[in-house]
N, C-alpha and C positions, 0 to 999 in steps of 0.2 A: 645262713652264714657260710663263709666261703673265702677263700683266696680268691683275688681279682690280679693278675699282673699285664705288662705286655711293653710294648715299644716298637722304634725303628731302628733298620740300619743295617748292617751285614750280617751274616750269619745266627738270621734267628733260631731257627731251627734248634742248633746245639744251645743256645743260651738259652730259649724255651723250657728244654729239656731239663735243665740245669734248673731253673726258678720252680718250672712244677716237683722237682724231684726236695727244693729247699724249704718248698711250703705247700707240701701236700695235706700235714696235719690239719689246716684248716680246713681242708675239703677232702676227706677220706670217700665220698659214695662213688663220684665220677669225675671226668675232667673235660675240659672242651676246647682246642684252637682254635679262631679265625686268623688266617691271613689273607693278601691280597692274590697268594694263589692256589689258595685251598681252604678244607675244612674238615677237621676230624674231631669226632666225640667218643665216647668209651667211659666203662665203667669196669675196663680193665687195665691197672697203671702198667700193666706188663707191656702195655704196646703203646706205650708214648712214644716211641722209635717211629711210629706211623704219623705223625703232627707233619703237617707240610712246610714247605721253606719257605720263605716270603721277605718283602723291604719292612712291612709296615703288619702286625699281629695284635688282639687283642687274647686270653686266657683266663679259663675259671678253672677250680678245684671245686665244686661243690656238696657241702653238708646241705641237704635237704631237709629243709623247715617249713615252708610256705607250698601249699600249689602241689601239681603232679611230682613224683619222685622221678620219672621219664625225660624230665626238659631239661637238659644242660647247654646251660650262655658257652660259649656270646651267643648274645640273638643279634641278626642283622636282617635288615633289610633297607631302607635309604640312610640310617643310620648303622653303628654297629659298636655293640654296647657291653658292658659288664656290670653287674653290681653285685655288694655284698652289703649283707644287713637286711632289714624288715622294711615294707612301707604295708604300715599297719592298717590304712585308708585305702587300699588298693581297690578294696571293692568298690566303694562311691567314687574313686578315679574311677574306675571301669566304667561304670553307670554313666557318670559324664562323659565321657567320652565314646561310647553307644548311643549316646544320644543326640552326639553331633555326627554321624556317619560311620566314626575311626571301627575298624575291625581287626576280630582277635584270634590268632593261633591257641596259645595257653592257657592256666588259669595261674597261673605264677604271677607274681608282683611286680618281676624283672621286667616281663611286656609292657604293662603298665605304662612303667618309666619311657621305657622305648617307645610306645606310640604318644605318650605325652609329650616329649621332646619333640618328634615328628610335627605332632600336630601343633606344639608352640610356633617352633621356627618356620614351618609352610603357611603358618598364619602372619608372617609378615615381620615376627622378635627376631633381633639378631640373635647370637650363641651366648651373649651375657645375660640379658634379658630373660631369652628363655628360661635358663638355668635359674633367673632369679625368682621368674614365675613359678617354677616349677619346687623352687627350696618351699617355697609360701605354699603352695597346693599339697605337698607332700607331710604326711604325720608319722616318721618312722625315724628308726637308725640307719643311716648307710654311706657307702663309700660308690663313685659310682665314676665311670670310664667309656666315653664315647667317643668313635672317630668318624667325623664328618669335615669331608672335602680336604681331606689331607692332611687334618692335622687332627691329633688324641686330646681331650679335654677331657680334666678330672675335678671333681667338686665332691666335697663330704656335707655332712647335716652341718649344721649349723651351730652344734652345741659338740661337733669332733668327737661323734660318741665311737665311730668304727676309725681304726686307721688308714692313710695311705698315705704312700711317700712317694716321691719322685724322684729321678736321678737329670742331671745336667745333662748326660750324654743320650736322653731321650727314652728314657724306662721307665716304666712306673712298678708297684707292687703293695700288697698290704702289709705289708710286716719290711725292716730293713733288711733284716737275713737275706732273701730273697733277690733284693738287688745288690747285698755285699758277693753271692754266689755267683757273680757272672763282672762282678770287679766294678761295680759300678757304687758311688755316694746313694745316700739316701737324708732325701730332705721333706720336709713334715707339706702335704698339704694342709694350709690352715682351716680351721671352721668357718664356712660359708665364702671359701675361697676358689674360686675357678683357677686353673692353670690349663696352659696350653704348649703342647710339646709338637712342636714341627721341626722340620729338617732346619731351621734357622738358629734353632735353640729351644729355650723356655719361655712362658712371662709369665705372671700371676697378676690377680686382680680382685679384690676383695668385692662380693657382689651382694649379698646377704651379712650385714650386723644384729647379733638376736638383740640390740637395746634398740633399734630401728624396725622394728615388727610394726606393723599398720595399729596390730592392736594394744601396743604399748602406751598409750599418749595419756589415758585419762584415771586417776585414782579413784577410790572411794572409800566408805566409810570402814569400819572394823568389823562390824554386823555382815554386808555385803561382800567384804574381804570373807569372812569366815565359810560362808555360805558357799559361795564360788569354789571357794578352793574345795570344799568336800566334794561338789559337786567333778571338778574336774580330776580330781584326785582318781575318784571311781571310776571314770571313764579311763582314764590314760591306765587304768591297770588292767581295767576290761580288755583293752585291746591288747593286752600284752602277755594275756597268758596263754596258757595250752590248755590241755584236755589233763594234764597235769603237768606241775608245776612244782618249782624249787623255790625259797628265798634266800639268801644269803643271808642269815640268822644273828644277830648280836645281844640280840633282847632291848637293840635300844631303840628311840622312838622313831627314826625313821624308815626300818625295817619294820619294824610292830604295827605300823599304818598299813607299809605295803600288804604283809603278811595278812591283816583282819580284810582287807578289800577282798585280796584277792580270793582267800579262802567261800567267800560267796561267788566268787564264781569258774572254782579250779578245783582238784582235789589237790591241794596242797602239804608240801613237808617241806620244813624250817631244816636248814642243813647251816651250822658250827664248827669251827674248827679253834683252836686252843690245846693249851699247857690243862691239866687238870688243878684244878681251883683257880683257876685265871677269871678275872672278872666277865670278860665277854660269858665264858663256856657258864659261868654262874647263873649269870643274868637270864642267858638263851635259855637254861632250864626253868626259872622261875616262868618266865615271862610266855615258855609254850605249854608252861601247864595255865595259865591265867587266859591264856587264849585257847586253849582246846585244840591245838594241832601239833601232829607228832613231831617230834625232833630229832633228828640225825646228828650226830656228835663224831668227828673227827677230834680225839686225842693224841699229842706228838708230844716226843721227847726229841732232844736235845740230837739221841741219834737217828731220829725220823728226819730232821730238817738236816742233818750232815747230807743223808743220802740221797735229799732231791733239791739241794741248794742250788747244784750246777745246771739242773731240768730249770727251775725257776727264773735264774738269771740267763739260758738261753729262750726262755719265752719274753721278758721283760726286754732285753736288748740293748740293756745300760750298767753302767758301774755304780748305781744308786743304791747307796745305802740302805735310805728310809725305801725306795719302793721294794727291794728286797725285802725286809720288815713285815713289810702289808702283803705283800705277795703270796709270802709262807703259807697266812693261814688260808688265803683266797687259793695257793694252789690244793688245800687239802681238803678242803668243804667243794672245791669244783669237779675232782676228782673221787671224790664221794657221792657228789652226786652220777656223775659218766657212770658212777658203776651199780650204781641203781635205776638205770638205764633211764635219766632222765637228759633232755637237752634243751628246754630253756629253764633258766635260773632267775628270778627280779633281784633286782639291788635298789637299796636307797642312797646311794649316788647321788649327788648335787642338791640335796636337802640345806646340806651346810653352808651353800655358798649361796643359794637363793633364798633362805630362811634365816640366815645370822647365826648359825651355829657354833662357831669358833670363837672364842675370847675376844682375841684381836680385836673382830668389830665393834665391841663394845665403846673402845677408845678409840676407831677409826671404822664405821661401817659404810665409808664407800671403798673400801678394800671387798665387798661381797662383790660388785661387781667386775673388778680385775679378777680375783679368785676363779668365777664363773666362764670370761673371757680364756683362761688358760687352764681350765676344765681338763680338758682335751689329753693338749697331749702330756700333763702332769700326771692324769688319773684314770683315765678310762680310754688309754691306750693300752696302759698296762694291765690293766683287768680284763678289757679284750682279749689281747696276748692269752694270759693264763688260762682264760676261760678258753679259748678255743684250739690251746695247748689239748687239753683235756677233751675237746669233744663237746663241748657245750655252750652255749649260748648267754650273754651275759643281757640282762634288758632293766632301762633304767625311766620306771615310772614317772620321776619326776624333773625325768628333761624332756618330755614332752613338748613340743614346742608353743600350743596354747597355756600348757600350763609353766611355763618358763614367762611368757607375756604377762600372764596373771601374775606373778611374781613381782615381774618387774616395775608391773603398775603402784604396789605398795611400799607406802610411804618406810623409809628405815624406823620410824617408831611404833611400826606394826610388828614389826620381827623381833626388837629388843627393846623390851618395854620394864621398868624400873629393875634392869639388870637379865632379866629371866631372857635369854637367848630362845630363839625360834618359839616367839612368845604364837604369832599366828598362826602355826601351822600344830601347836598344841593346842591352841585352842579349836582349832580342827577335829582335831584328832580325839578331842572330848565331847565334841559333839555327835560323831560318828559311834562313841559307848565306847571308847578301849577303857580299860582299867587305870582308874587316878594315878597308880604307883610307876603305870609305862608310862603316862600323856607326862608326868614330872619329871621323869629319870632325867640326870645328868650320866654319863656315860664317856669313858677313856676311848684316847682312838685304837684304829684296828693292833698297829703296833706293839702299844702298852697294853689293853686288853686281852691281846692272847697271850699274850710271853713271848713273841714270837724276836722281837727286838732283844730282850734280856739274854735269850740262846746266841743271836749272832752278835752281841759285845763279846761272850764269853769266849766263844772262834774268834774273834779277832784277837783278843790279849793272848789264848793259848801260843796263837801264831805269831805276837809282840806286832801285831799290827794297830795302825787307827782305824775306825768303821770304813773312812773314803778308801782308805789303803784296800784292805779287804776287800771291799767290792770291788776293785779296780784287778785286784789279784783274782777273782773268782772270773771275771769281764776277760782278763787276757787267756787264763787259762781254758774257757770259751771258746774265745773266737779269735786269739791271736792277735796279730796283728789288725786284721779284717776291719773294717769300718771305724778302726780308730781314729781321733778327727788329729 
C-alpha cells in the first residue's frame, strides 16, 4: 500500500514536494520520483529537497507489504509506472511471463504489472486493450499509473477497491488531499475506468464492466452455487492473508466466514471497536469465543470520538454524515490494530451487495447490482482512507474478482429466498461448520451497532446543528475552503 501521485506541467519540483509532504501517511518506509529529467529514491523524507525538476513525473510513498522492502516505484523502463495495492496472482503473472521470455529486476508485484503492460502492448493491444487484458489477468486491489509516449494513464480494479483521483489541469494522486495541496480539483477515477492525462487535457473511457466478465454468462443450480462459492471463498482469503492477520470483527456473518477461513491459514485476531453494550462489541465477544480466536476490543466514549472526529473526517475527505458514523469505529479497531503491530486487516465488504443483504432488495433486488457498481467510491474509498490513515492495510475477500463473477452468475432467488436475505452464502457458510447461531444472525449496521452514530446526533444538537450541518462544520473546519465543490 502506498501513495501513488504525479503529473505534468511547470514547476513540478515544488508541487512534488507539496503532494509527498500531503500524503506521506500512506507510505511512511520510503519515497521515489521519476521525471523526464531525473530520478531520486530515499527512505529519508528529510531530503525530498533532492527530487529532480522536470515537465512530465510520476511518485510513490511506499508502505512495504509485497516483495523486498529495498524496491521503491516508479519503476520504468519502456514504460514508467506507479501502483498501489496488492496483485495477489503476481507470482503465476511471473511464471507466465518467464515463460514467454519477459525478464525480471524485483520480486515485487509492481514489476509484474510493468512487464505485463510491456509485454501486452509490444504484442500488437493498443493502451485500452491492454489495460483491459490486463484488469482480466490481474487478481488483486489496486490503483495503477503509467506514462507511455507522452501521456499518463490511470486505471483502478474493477470493483474501486484502492482510490485515485485525477485533476483537469493534469495531476493525478490517491487521496484528494494531495491534489487540493498544490490547488488543483479532484475527480474519482471510475472502477475499471482508464483515463488519459496529456498536455491536451483529459478523456476517460470505460474498459472493464465487472457484469461483463467472460465468466459471467452462465448460472446453475443451488447445490453447485453452494459448492463454488466455499470453494472460492477459501481461496480469495488464502491469498489475502499474512503470516498474521487482523479481521475487522462484528460477530456478523460476513466477517465470521472471513474470520473461520482465514484462521486455517493465519494466526489470526478479530479486532472491535464500539460503545460498551452496543450490539456489534456484544456479538464480537459471543461469536470469537464460538470461534476460538482472540478478540481485541476497542471501547470509545463519547469523549474518545470528540477527540479523533477531526483525524476521521480528514482521512474520509467529505462532509458525510453516515460515512463519518461507520468511520469512528473503523478508525479505532484500525488503529488498534497499527498498534499491535499488525498491517493487513480482512473486511467483509461487498457481501451485501453481492449476497442481498440489505432490506431494500427484498422488494427491489436489482438494486444489488447498482449498490455493487458504486461500491467504490461510496465505501471502500473511505475505509481505504482510514485504514491507511493508521498504517494498515484494508483487504476485502469477497471482491475478488472470480468471486464477484461467481456472484453474479446467480440467480436473485439464490441470495433471498422466502425472505431470509444472503440466503446463499449462509448456506455456505454452513457448510464450511461455522456455528448455526453466526450462519443465521441478522445483524445492525456498522453505524447502529457500535453507538458510533448515537454519539455524533448527540454533537450535533449540543452544537443546535442537523447531522448534514455538522459534517459540513467538522469538513470546513478541516480543510477550509480547500476542495469545496
Amino acid at each position: 500500500m502506498c501513495l501513488i501521485a504525479g503529473g505534468m506541467g511547470l514547476n513540478l519540483k515544488d508541487k512534488f514536494i507539496r503532494m509527498i509532504l500531503a500524503g506521506k501517511h500512506r507510505g511512511p518506509d520510503s519515497f521515489g520520483v521519476w521525471t523526464d529529467l531525473g530520478v531520486f529514491k530515499s527512505g529519508d523524507f528529510s531530503k525530498i529537497g533532492e527530487i529532480p525538476e522536470g515537465s512530465v513525473g510520476l511518485l510513490q510513498c511506499r508502505l512495504a507489504m509485497t516483495g523486498s522492502r529495498d524496491f521503491t516505484q516508479p519503476f520504468f523502463n519502456d514504460i514508467v509506472l506507479v501502483h498501489n495495492g496488492e496483485i495477489y496472482n503476481h507470482r503465476q503473472l511471473r511464471d507466465y511471463l518467464e515463460g514467454r521470455g519477459v525478464e525480471f529486476e524485483t520480486d515485487v508485484d509492481s514489476e509484474v504489472v510493468l512487464r505485463l503492460l510491456e509485454y501486452l502492448i509490444s504484442g500488437g493491444l493498443s493502451v485500452h486493450e491492454a489495460v483491459k487484458r490486463a484488469m482480466i489477468m490481474m487478481n488483486g486491489d489496486y490503483a495503477i499509473s503509467f506514462l507511455w509516449r507522452g501521456s499518463i494513464y490511470l486505471f483502478r480494479d474493477p470493483a474501486g477497491i484502492r482510490p485515485l483521483y485525477f485533476s483537469p489541469g493534469g495531476f493525478f494522486a490517491s487521496e484528494k488531499k494531495v491534489l487540493w495541496a498544490i490547488g488543483e480539483k479532484a475527480v474519482p477515477v471510475g472502477p475499471g475506468e482508464l483515463v488519459r492525462l496529456s498536455p491536451g487535457g483529459a478523456d476517460r473511457k470505460k474498459v472493464l464492466d465487472i457484469r461483463e466478465l467472460p465468466w459471467c454468462r452462465k448460472e446453475f443450480t443451488e447445490e453447485r452455487a453452494v459448492e463454488a462459492l466455499v470453494k472460492s471463498l477459501e481461496c480469495s482469503v488464502r491469498m489475502r492473508v499474512g503470516p498474521r492477520t487482523g479481521v475487522l470483527f462484528s460477530g456478523g456473518l460476513d466477517s465470521s466466514i472471513v474470520a473461520y477461513l482465514a484462521s486455517d491459514f493465519s494466526d489470526v485476531t478479530l479486532y472491535t471497536a464500539g460503545v460498551e453494550g452496543s450490539p456489534d462489541v456484544e456479538w464480537a465477544r459471543k461469536a470469537s469465543d464460538e470461534l476460538g480466536i482472540p478478540l481485541r476490543e476497542r471501547l470509545f466514549t463519547e469523549e474518545d470520538v470528540e477527540n479523533i472526529i477531526e483525524k476521521v473526517i480528514f482521512a474520509i475527505e467529505e462532509p458525510n454524515f453516515m460515512n463519518l458514523a461507520i468511520g469512528i469505529p473503523l478508525y479505532f479497531a484500525t488503529a488498534l490494530a497499527a498498534s499491535d503491530g499488525l498491517k493487513v486487516l480482512l473486511s467483509g465488504q461487498g457481501a451485501d451487495e453481492l449476497f442481498g443483504g440489505y432490506a431494500r432488495y427484498i422488494e427491489n433486488p436489482g438494486l444489488m447490482e447498482r449498490d455493487l457498481l458504486e461500491l467504490g467510491e461510496r465505501n471502500l474509498t473511505r475505509d481505504d482512507k482510514i485504514a491507511m490513515y493508521n498504517g494498515v492495510e484494508a483487504r476485502y475477500p469477497y471482491l475478488a474478482l472470480p468471486l464477484m463473477g461467481l456472484a453474479l452468475k446467480m440467480p436473485h432467488s439464490m441470495k433471498i429466498k422466502n425472505g431470509v436475505r444472503k440466503f446463499v452464502l449462509r448456506k455456505a457458510a454452513e457448510k464450511m461448520g461455522l456455528p448455526a447461531d453466526l450462519v443465521w444472525r441478522e445483524k445492525k449496521a456498522a453505524q447502529y451497532g457500535s453507538g458510533s452514530q448515537k454519539i455524533l446526533m448527540k454533537l450535533a444538537r449540543e452544537r443546535k446543528m442537523k447531522p448534514g450541518e455538522f459534517a459540513e462544520f467538522l469538513f470546513r473546519k478541516v480543510f477550509g475552503s480547500v476542495g469545496w465543490p
